[in-house]
C-alpha positions in Angstrom: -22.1 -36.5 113.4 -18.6 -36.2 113.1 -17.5 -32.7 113.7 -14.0 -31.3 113.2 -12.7 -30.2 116.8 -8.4 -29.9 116.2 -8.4 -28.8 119.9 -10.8 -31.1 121.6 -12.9 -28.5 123.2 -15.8 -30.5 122.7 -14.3 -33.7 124.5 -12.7 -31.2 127.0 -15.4 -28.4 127.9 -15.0 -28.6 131.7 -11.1 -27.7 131.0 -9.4 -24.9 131.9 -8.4 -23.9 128.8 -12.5 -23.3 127.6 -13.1 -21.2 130.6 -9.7 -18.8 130.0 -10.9 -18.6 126.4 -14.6 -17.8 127.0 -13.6 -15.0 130.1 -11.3 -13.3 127.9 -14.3 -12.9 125.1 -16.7 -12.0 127.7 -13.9 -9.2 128.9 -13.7 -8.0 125.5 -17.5 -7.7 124.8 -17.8 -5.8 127.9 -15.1 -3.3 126.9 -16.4 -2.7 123.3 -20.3 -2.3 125.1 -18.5 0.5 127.2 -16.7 2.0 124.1 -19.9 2.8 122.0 -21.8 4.2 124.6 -19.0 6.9 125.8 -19.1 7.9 121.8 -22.5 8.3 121.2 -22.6 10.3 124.6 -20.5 12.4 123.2 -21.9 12.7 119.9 -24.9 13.5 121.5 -23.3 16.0 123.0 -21.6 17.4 120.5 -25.0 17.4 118.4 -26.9 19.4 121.0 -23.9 22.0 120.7 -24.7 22.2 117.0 -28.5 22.8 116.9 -27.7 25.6 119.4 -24.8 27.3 117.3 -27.1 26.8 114.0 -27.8 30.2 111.9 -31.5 29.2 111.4 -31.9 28.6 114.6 -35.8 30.2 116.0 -34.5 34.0 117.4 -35.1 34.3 120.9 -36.8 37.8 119.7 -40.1 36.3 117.4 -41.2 39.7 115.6 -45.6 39.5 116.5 -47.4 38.6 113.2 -50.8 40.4 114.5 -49.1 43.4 115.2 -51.3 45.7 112.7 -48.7 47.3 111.4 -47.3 44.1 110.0 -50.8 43.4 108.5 -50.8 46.4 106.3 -47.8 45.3 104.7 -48.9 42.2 104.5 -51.8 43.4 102.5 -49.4 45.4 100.1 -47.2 42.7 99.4 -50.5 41.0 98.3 -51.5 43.5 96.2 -48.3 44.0 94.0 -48.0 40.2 93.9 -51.0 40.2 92.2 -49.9 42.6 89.9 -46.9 41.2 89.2 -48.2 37.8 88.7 -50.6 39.2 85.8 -48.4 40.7 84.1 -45.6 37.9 84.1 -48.6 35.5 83.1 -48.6 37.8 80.0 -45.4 37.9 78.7 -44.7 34.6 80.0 -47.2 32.1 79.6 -45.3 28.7 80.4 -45.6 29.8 83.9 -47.8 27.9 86.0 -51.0 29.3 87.8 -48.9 29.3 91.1 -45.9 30.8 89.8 -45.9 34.5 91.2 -49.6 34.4 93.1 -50.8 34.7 96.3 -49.9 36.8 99.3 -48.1 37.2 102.7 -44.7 38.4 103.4 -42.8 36.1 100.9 -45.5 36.6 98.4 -43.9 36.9 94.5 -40.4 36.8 96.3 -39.1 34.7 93.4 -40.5 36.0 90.7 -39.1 39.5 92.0 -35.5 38.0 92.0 -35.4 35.4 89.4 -36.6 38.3 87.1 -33.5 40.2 87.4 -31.6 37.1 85.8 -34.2 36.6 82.7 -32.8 36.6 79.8 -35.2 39.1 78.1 -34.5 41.7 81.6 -30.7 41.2 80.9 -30.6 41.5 77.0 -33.0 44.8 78.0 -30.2 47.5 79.7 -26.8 46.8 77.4 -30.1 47.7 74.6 -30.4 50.8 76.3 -26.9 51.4 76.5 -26.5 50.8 72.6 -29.3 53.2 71.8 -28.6 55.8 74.1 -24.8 55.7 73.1 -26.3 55.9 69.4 -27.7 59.0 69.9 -25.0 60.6 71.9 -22.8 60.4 69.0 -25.6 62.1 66.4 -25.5 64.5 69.1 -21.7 65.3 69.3 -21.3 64.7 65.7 -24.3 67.4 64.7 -22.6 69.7 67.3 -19.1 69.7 65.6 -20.7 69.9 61.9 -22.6 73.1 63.9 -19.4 74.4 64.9 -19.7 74.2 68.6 -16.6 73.1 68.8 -14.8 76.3 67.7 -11.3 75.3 68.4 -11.5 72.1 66.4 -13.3 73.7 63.3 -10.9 76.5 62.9 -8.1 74.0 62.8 -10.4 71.8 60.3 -10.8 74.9 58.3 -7.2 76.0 58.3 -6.3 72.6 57.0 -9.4 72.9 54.4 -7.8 76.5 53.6 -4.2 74.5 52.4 -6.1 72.8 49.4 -8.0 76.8 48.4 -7.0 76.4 45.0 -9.3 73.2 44.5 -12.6 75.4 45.8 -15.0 76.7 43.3 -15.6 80.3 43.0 -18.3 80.4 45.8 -16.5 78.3 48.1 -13.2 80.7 47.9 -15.8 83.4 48.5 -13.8 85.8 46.3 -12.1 86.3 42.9 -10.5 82.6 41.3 -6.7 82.9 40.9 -6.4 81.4 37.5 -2.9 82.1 37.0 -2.3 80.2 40.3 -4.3 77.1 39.0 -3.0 77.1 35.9 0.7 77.5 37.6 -0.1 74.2 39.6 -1.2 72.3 36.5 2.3 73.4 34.8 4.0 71.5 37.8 2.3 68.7 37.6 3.2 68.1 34.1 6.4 69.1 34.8 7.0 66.5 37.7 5.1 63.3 35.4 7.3 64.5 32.3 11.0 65.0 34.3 9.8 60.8 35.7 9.2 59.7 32.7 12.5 61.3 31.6 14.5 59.8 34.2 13.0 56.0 34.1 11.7 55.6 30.5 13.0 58.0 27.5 11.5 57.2 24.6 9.3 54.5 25.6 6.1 54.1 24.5 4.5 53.2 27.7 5.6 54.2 31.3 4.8 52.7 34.4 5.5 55.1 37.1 5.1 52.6 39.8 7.8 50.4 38.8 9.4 53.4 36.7 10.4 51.2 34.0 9.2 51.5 30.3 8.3 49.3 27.5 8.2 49.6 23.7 5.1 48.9 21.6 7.6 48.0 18.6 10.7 47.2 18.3 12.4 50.5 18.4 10.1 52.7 19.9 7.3 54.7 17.9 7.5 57.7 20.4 3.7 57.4 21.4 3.8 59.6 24.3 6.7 62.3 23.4 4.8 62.8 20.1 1.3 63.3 22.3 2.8 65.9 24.1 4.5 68.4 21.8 1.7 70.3 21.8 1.4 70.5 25.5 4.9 71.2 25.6 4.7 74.3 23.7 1.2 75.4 25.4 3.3 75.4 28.5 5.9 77.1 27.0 8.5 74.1 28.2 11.6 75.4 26.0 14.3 72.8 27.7 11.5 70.1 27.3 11.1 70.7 24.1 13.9 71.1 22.4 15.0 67.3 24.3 11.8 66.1 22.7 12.6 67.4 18.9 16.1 66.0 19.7 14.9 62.5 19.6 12.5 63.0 17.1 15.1 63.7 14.7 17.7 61.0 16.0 15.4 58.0 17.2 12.2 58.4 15.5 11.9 56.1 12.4 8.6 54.9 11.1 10.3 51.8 9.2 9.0 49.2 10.9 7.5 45.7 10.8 4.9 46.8 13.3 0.9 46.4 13.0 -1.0 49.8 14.5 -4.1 50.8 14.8 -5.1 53.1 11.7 -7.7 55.4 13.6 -5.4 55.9 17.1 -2.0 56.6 15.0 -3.8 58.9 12.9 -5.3 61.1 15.7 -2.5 60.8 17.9 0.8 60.4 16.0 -0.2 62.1 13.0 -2.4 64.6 14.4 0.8 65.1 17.3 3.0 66.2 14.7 0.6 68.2 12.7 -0.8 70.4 15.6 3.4 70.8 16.9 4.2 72.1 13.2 0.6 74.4 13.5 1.9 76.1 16.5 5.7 76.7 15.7 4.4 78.1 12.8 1.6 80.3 13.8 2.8 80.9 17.8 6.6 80.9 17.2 7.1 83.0 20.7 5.6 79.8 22.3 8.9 77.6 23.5 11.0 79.3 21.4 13.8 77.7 19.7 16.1 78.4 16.9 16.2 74.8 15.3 12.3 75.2 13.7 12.9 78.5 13.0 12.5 80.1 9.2 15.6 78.6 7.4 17.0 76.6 10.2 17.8 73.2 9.2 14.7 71.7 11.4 12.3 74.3 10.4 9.7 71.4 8.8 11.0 68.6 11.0 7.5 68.1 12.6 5.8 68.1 8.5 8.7 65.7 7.1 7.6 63.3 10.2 4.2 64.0 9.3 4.6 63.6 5.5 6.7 59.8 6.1 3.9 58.5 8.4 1.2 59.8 6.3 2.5 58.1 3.1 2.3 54.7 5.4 -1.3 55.1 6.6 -2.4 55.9 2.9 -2.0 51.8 2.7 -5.5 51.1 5.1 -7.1 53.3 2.9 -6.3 50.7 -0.5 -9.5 48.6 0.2 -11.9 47.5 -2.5 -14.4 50.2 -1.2 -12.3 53.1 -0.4 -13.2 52.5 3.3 -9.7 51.9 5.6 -8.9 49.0 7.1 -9.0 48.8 11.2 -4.9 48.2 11.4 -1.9 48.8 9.0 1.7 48.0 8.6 3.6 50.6 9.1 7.0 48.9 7.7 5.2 46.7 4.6 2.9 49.6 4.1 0.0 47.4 4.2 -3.7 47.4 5.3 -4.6 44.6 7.4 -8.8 44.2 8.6 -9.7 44.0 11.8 -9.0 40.7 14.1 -12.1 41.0 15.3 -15.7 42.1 14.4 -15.7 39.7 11.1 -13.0 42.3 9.5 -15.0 45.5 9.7 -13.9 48.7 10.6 -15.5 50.8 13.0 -17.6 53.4 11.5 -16.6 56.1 13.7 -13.0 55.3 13.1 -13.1 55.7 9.5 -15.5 59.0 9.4 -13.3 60.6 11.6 -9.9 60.7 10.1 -10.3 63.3 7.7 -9.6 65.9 9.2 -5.9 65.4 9.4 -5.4 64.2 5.8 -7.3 66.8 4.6 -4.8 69.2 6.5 -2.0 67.1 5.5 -3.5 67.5 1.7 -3.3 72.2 2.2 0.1 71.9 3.6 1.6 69.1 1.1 -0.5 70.6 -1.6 -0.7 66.6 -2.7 -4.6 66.2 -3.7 -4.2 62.1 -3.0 -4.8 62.8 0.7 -7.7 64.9 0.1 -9.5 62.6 -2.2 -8.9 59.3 -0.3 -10.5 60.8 2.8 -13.2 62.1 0.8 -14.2 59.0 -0.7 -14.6 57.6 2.9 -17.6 60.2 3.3 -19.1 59.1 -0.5 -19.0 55.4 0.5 -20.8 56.1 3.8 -23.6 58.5 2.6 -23.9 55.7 -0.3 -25.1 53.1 2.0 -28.5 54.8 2.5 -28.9 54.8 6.3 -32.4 53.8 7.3 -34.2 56.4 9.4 -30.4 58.5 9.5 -29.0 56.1 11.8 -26.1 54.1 11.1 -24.4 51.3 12.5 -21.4 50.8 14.9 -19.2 48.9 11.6 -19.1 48.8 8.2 -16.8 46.4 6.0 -13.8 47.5 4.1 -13.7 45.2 1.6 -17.5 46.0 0.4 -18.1 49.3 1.6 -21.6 47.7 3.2 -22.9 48.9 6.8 -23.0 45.7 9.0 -26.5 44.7 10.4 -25.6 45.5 14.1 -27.0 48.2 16.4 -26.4 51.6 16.3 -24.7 53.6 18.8 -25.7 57.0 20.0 -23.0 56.8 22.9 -19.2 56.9 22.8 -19.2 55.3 19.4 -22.1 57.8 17.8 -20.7 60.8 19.6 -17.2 60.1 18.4 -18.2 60.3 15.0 -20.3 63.5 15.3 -17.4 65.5 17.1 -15.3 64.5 14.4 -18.0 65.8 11.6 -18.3 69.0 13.7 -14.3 69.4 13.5 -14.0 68.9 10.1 -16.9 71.4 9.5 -15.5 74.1 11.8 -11.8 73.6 10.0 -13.4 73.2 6.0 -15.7 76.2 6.1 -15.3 80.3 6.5 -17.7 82.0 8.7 -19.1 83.0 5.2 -19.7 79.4 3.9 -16.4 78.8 1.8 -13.7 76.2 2.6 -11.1 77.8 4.8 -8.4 75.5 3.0 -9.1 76.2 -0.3 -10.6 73.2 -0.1 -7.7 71.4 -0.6 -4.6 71.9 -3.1 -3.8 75.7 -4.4 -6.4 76.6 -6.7 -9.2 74.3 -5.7 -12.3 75.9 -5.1 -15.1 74.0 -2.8 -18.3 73.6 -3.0 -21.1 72.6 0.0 -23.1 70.4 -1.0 -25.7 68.8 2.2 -26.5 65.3 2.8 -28.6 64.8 5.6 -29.0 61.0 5.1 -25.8 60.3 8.0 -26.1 59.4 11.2 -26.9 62.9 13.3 -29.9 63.9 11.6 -29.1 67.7 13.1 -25.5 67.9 12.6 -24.3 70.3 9.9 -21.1 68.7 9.7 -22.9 66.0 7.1 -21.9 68.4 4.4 -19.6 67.1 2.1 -17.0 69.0 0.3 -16.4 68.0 -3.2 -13.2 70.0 -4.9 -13.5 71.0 -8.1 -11.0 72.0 -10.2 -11.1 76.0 -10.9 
C-alpha cells in the first residue's frame, strides 16, 4: 500500500525524532487530564455552596403536620375549598373538575388568587365606583335644589333677583311694576332703531350682525321706517319721529319698476301709513310735532303717501273676476299672478285686504276703493263653499276656488282675523256701519252669508252700500 509519509516516520520509527514527538504528546495529555479534574473539583465545590445558600432550601425548623392544631385548619381550608370550588363551577363552567377542589393547606390556593385578576372581579369595583359616584351627585345636587347649601343659593337667588322684571306675578311675590316693564321694552326699541340708524337708513332690510343694509328696490320702499311709525308715536319717540317723516317726504317715492307682494304691501305699507295718519289725528299729544299739525304744510303727509300707493295697488285688483292678483307693479301699475301655485292668489290674501281700502274709501270719500274690495267678498261667497269650507287659493282670472285642501291653520285663521277686523271697524255697537259705510251719505246695510269659510264667524256679513 503506498502511504504518504513526507517525514519518513514510518521507515524511521526507532528514531529519535518519533520518541521526542510522541513524549511531548504524552506530556500534554497528562497536563489536560490534570486540568479537568482540578475544574470539576471545584465546580463541585462551588455546586455544593449553592444547594446550601438556596432560598427553597428544607428549613432546619419543619413545622409538625400532626400537630392537632394544624389539623383543624387543615379541615377549614377543606371546607371553604369546597365552597368555593361550587360556586366557581357555577359561574364558570369551562373549569375542569379539579380546578378549585380538594383539601389540605394549599387547597383552592389558585383559584383564591387568580380570582382577584378575572376579568369579570376587575370590571366589578370601578362598577361600583361608577354607581356609587352616580348617586353621590343626585345626592349633592338634591341637597343644593333643597337649599342646604345656604350660602350658594342666596347668591343664586341674588343673581335670579337681577332679571325681577322677567318673573310673573307669583314669582315676584308682590305687585307687577308695569311701568318698569314697559320702560325696558321702550329701550329696547330704542337701542334696535338708533342701529339701524347708524348702519342702514332707509334700507329696507337690516342685518345687525354685519350692520349693513340692503334695498328691496332700487331706491328703497321704506319697509321698515313705514312699519314703525306707529310704534314710534306709541312710544311717544318725538326726535325719532320727526327723522322718520323727514324721509318720508324727501326719499320716499312709490315710482318704481318694482314687483311687490299685493297682500304684504297692503297691510304693512299701506296699512303703516294709514294707522300713523289715525293717531296724529286722533292722539295728537302722542310725539308731538308741529309739521302734521292742523294747517302745517305736512298735516296729510302720511294720507298723500297713502292715497299714491293706494292708486298703484288698485291695478291687482283689474282681474277678469274682481279677485287681486298675488303681485303688482308698483311703477307700470300692473297686476301680475302669482309665480307659483298655477297663478292663483291665496284666498286669505285677497279676503283680507279690505279693511284698509275700505278706510282708504271714508277718508278719500272716493267710492272706487270701497266697491273694488267689496266685490272680492261677492266673488268669494259666489263660489258656493261645500260644507262652509273653502280652500287655501282661488284664481284671479276666473274667480273659481282651486280644488286643494282647506286650511284651518295659519292660512284659515288669517282669513278669519281679518273678517273679525273688518266687522269690529264696519259696524256700531248698535248694528250700523261705523263708516257710513263708505263715502258721505252712504248708508249700509247687513246683510249675513253664512256660506264662508268659519261657519261661526259673524264677520261673514257683507256690507252692501246703497245710495241714500
Amino acid at each position: 500500500m503506498n502511504v504518504r509519509d513526507p517525514f519518513n516516520l514510518r521507515r524511521t520509527t526507532n528514531s529519535a525524532a518519533f520518541d521526542i514527538l510522541r513524549a511531548t504528546a504524552t506530556q500534554a495529555a497528562t497536563g489536560i487530564r490534570d486540568k479537568a479534574a482540578e475544574v470539576g473539583s471545584s465546580a463541585l465545590e462551588k455546586g455544593k455552596q449553592a444547594v446550601e445558600d438556596m432560598s427553597f432550601a428544607v428549613p432546619r425548623n419543619v413545622p409538625s403536620f400532626g400537630n392537632p392544631q394544624r389539623i383543624i385548619e387543615d379541615q377549614l381550608w377543606a371546607s371553604s375549598g369546597r365552597a368555593s370550588s361550587s360556586s366557581s363551577s357555577h359561574h364558570h363552567p369551562h373549569r375542569g373538575p379539579h380546578q378549585g377542589g380538594g383539601g389540605g393547606l394549599l387547597s383552592d390556593v389558585q383559584n383564591r388568587v387568580g380570582g382577584i385578576l378575572h376579568p369579570d372581579r376587575r370590571n366589578a369595583l370601578p362598577m361600583k365606583k361608577r354607581v356609587l359616584g352616580l348617586l353621590t351627585l343626585i345626592l349633592v345636587l338634591l341637597l343644593w335644589y333643597r337649599g342646604s347649601f345656604s350660602e350658594h343659593h342666596e347668591r343664586a337667588r341674588a343673581t335670579i333677583s337681577q332679571w325681577s322684571w322677567l318673573q310673573t306675578e307669583a314669582d315676584a311675590k308682590g305687585k307687577v311694576d308695569w311701568l318698569e316693564r314697559r320702560q325696558r321694552v321702550v329701550e329696547a326699541f330704542e337701542l334696535s332703531w338708533d342701529a339701524y340708524e347708524r348702519h342702514a337708513w332707509g334700507y329696507d332690510e337690516f342685518h345687525p350682525i354685519a350692520k349693513t343694509g340692503k334695498q328691496m328696490a332700487p331706491k328703497g320702499l321704506g319697509w321698515i321706517i313705514i312699519d314703525s311709525l306707529d310704534t314710534l308715536m306709541l312710544m311717544n319717540q318725538t326726535s325719532r319721529l320727526a327723522h322718520a317723516r323727514e324721509w318720508l317726504s324727501k326719499s320716499l317715492t312709490w315710482d318704481q319698476n318694482q314687483d311687490v307682494n299685493t297682500f304684504e304691501t297692503t297691510i304693512r305699507m299701506l296699512g303703516g301709513l294709514l294707522s300713523a295718519h289715525y293717531l296724529s289725528n286722533e292722539y295728537p299729544q302722542l310725539a308731538a310735532l308741529a309739521d302734521d299739525d292742523e294747517g302745517a304744510p305736512g298735516e296729510d303727509l302720511y294720507l298723500e303717501k297713502a292715497k299714491d300707493l293706494a292708486d298703484r295697488l288698485l291695478a291687482a285688483f283689474d282681474s277678469p273676476s274682481g279677485v287681486p292678483y298675488a303681485s303688482v307693479n308698483l311703477g307700470k301699475m300692473e297686476g301680475l299672478p302669482s309665480h307659483a301655485d298655477d297663478g292663483a292668489s291665496s284666498t286669505a290674501e285677497t279676503t283680507t285686504l279690505q279693511l284698509e281700502f275700505k278706510y282708504m274709501a271714508k277718508l278719500t270719500g272716493e267710492r272706487l276703493f270701497w266697491d273694488k274690495a267689496e266685490k272680492v267678498m261677492q266673488v268669494v261667497d259666489d263660489n258656493g263653499m261645500p260644507d262652509g269650507l273653502l280652500p287655501i287659493y282661488i284664481y284671479a282670472d276666473s274667480g273659481k276656488r282651486t280644488r286643494r285642501k282647506a286650511c284651518t291653520r295659519r292660512c284659515g285663521a288669517r282669513r278669519c282675523a281679518g273678517c273679525a277686523s273688518i266687522w269690529s271697524r264696519t259696524r256700531r255697537r248698535t248694528g250700523s256701519p261705523s263708516w257710513a259705510s263708505g263715502p258721505a251719505g252712504w248708508t249700509g246695510r247687513c246683510r249675513p252669508r253664512w256660506t264662508t269659510s268659519c261657519a261661526s264667524c259673524p264677520a261673514r256679513s257683507r256690507w252692501r252700500p246703497r245710495a241714500g
